[in-house]
C-alpha positions in Angstrom: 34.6 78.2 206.9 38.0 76.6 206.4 39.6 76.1 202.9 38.9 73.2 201.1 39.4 71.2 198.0 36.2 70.8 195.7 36.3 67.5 193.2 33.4 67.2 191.0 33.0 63.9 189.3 30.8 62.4 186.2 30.6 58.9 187.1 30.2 56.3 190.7 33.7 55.3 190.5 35.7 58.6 190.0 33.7 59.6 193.2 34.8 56.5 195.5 38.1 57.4 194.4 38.4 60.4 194.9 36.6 60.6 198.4 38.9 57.0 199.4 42.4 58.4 198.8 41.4 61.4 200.8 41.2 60.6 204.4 39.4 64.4 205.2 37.2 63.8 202.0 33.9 64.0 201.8 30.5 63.4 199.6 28.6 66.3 198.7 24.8 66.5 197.0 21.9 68.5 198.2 24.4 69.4 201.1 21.4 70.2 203.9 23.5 69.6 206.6 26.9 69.3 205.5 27.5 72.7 204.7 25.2 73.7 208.2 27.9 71.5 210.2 31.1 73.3 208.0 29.1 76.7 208.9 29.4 75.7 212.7 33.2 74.3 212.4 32.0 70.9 213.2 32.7 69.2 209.7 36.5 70.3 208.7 36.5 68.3 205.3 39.7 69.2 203.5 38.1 67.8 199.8 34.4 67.4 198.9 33.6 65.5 196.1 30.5 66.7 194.1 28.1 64.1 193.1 25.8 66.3 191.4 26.3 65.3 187.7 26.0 61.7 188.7 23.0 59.7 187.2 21.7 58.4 190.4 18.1 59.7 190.4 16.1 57.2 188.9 13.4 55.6 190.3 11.7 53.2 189.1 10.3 49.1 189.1 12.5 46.3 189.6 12.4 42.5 189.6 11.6 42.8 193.6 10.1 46.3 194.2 11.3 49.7 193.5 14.8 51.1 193.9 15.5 54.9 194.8 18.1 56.5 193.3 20.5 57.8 196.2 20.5 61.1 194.6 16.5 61.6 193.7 15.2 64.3 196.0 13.1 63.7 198.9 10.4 66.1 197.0 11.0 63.9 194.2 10.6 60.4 196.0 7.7 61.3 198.2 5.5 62.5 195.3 6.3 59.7 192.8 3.4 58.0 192.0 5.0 54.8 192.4 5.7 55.6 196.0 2.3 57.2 197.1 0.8 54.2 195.9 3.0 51.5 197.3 4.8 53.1 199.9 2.5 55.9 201.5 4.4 55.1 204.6 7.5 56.8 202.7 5.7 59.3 201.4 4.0 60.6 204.7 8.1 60.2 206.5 9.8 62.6 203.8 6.9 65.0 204.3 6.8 65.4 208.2 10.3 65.5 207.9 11.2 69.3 206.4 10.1 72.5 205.0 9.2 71.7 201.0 12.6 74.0 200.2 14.5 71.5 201.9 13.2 68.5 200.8 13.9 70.3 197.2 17.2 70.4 198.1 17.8 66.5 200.1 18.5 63.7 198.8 17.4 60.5 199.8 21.3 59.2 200.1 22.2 62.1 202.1 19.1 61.8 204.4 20.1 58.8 205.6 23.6 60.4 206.2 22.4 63.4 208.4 24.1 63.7 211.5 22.2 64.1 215.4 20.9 67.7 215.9 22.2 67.5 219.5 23.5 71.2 220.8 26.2 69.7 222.5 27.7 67.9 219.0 26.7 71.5 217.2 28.6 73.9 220.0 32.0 73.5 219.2 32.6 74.9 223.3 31.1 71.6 224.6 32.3 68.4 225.2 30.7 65.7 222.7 32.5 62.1 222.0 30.7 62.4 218.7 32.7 65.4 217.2 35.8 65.2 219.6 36.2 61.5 220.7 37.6 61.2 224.5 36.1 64.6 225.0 33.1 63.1 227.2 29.5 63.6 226.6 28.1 67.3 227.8 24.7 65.9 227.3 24.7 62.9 229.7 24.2 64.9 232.6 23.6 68.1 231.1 20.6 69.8 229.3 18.8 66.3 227.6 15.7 66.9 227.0 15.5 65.6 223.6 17.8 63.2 223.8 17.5 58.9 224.0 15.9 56.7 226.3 16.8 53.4 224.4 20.1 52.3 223.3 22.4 54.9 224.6 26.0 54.7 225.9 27.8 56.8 228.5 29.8 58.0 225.7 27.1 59.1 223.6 23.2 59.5 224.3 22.2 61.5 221.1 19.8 60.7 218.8 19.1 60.2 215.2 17.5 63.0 213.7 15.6 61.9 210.7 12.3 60.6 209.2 12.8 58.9 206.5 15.0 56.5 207.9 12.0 55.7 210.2 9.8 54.4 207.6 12.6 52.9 205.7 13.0 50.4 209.0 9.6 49.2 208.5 9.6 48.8 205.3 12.9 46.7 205.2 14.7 48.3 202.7 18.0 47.9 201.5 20.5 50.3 201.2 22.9 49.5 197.8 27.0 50.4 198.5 29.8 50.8 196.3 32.8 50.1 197.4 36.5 51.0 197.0 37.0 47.9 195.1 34.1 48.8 192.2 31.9 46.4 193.8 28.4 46.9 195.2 27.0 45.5 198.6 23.6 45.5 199.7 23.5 46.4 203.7 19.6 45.8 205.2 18.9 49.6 206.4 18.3 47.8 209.9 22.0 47.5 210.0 23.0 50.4 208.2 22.9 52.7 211.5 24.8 52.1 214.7 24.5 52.3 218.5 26.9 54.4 219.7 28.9 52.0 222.4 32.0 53.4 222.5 32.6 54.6 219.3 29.6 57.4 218.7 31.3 59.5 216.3 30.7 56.4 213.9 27.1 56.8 212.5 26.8 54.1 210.3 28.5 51.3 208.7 30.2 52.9 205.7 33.6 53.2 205.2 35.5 56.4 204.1 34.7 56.2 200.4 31.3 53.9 200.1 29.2 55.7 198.1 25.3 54.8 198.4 24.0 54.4 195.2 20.5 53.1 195.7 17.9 52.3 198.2 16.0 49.3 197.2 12.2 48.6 198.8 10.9 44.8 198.6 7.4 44.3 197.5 4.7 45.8 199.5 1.8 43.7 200.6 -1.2 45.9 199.3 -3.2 45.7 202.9 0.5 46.9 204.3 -0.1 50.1 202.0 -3.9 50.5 203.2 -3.1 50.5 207.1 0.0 52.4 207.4 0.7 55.3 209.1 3.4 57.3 210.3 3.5 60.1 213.6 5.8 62.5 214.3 5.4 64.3 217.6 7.0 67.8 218.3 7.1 70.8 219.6 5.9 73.0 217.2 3.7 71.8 213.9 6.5 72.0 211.3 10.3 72.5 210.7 10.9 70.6 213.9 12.4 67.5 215.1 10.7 64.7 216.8 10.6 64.0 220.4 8.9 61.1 219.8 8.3 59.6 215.9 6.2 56.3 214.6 5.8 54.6 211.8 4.1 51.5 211.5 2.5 49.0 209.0 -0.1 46.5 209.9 -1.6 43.2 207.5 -4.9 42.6 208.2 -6.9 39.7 207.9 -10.1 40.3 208.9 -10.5 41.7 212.6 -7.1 40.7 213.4 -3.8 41.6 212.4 -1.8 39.1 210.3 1.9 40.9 210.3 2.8 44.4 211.4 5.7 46.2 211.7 7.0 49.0 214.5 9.6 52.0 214.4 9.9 54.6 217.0 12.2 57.7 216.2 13.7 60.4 218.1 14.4 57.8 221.4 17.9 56.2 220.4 20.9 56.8 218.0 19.4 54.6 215.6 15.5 54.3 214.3 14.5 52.1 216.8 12.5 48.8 216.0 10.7 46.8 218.0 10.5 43.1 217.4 9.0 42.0 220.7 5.4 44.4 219.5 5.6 43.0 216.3 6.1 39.9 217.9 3.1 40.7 220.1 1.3 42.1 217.7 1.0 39.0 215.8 -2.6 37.3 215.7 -4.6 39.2 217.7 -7.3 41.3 217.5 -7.8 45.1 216.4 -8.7 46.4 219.7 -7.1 49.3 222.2 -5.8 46.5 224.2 -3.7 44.7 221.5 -2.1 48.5 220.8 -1.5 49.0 224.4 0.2 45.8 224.6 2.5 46.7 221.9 3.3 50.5 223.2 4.3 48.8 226.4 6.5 46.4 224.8 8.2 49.0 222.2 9.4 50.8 225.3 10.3 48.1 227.1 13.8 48.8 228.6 13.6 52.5 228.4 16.3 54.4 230.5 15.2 58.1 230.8 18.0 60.6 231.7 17.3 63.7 234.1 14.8 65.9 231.5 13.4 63.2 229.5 11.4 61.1 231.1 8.3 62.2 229.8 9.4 60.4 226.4 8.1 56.8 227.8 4.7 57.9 228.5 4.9 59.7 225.2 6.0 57.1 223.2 3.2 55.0 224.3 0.9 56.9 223.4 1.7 57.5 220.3 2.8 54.0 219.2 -1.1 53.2 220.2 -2.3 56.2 218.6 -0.4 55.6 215.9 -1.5 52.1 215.3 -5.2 52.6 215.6 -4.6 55.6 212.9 -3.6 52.5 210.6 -5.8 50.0 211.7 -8.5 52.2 210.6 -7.2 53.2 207.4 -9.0 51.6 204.1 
């Protein structure tokens, strides 16, 4: 590891400060992958800024659903009662996502930060336009298996590694900011992430100092809560990322679907939704073929590379499967 300044702070504001007037500054919590990527020489921050003393891990009701605290655990937010009741969809995310002594150890602010488990952003050897911009992208025509099939960029084709982010998407949270100025913005967690384009080593939309202090869930339609579901398809049953992820939410109204939502991980460098299956989705029946129609259209536009082909057919499947888990669900 390099040396490095350590800042630990008492209150939101101290934090954004201290982590703003520090261009090599960064946040620090559970520090699950942080302190993997400053293991590996990927992260070089010359200050981190502790926010373990902050009181960020409530959660609890508000006026229009619950809100997160950005530094409650994942352990702690996926068995709140509040969330297995309302938000199962959550729930059933954070748990495919890690080993228990992980999600002991994550918070739900730094899940959303995690950065792509891509070997050629890891291996300091490679090229990667993610950790060394101009450096080209080793994986682009290189070992890319895992890598995305939606959304990618000839700088960058890596994908976004987590879960909860996943079910997040469909359940249109919002993530809550503050700022450099004091002041708090809410950003819709569909925006939060970026495509690479020709910036990748940007990940999201924060700038250097925006601390998340919240994520805030909107009212959940009870029959969304009944016939939700989420999939997460791997290579080996636990401590693995997805090749192909789902999570989706239907509305019911009798034997036809009212509203549903749709988001596939592990195929771009974003959780992926798809608003032309939704679209689809939309008034008709609970049958295979309404599912079908949907997997087709959530992969509509899919550009393999060399080794990952197989991710298409895979991700239709499971989007079907995955829907037909929630349909059935009472």
């Amino acid at each position: 590891m390099r040396p490095f300044e350590y800042v630990r702070v008492t209150d939101a504001q101290t934090g954004v400060s201290a982590a703003s007037e520090h261009p090599g500054a960064r946040f620090i919590a559970g520090g699950t992958n942080l302190l993997d990527l400053m293991k590996e020489d990927v992260e070089r921050p010359t200050r981190l800024v502790d926010l373990g003393a902050l009181p960020l891990r409530q959660i609890q009701r508000s006026r229009s659903g619950l809100v997160l605290g950005a530094l409650a655990s994942n352990s702690e937010t996926a068995n709140h009662p509040l969330v297995r009741e309302h938000y199962p969809l959550l729930t059933q995310a954070i748990v495919a996502g890690a080993s228990g002594q992980l999600r002991n150890m994550a918070t739900n602010g730094g899940n959303l930060m995690q950065r792509t488990r891509c070997q050629y952003f890891y291996d300091t050897t490679l090229p990667c336009n993610k950790r060394a911009p101009g450096s080209g992208c080793g994986a682009r025509d290189g070992l890319n298996r895992g890598h995305a099939i939606l959304g990618w960029s000839e700088a960058c084709v890596a994908t976004y590694p987590g879960d909860m982010a996943n079910a997040l998407y469909a359940l249109d949270a919002r993530i809550r900011v503050r700022g450099v100025n004091g002041r708090e913005r809410l950003i819709p967690v569909g925006e939060f992430h970026r495509l690479p384009g020709d910036t990748p080593e940007r990940d999201n939309q924060l700038l250097q100092g925006e601390l998340i202090t919240a994520l805030e869930l909107p009212a959940a339609a009870g029959d969304f809560a009944r016939h939700s579901y989420y999939l997460k398809v791997r290579d080996r049953a636990s401590y693995a990322f997805a090749m192909v992820a789902v999570a989706v939410g239907l509305e019911l109204e009798g034997d036809r679907i009212r509203q549903a939502r749709l988001v596939l991980g592990g195929v771009a460098h974003k959780p992926w939704r798809s608003l032309a299956a939704e679209d689809a989705l939309r008034g008709r029946r609970i049958d295979a073929e309404s599912f079908e129609l949907a997997a087709k259209l959530a992969l509509e536009g899919a550009q393999p590379l060399a080794h990952n082909g197989y991710k298409i057919e895979l991700g239709r499947r499971a989007v079907a499967r995955a829907l037909a888990q929630a349909a059935q669900l009472a």
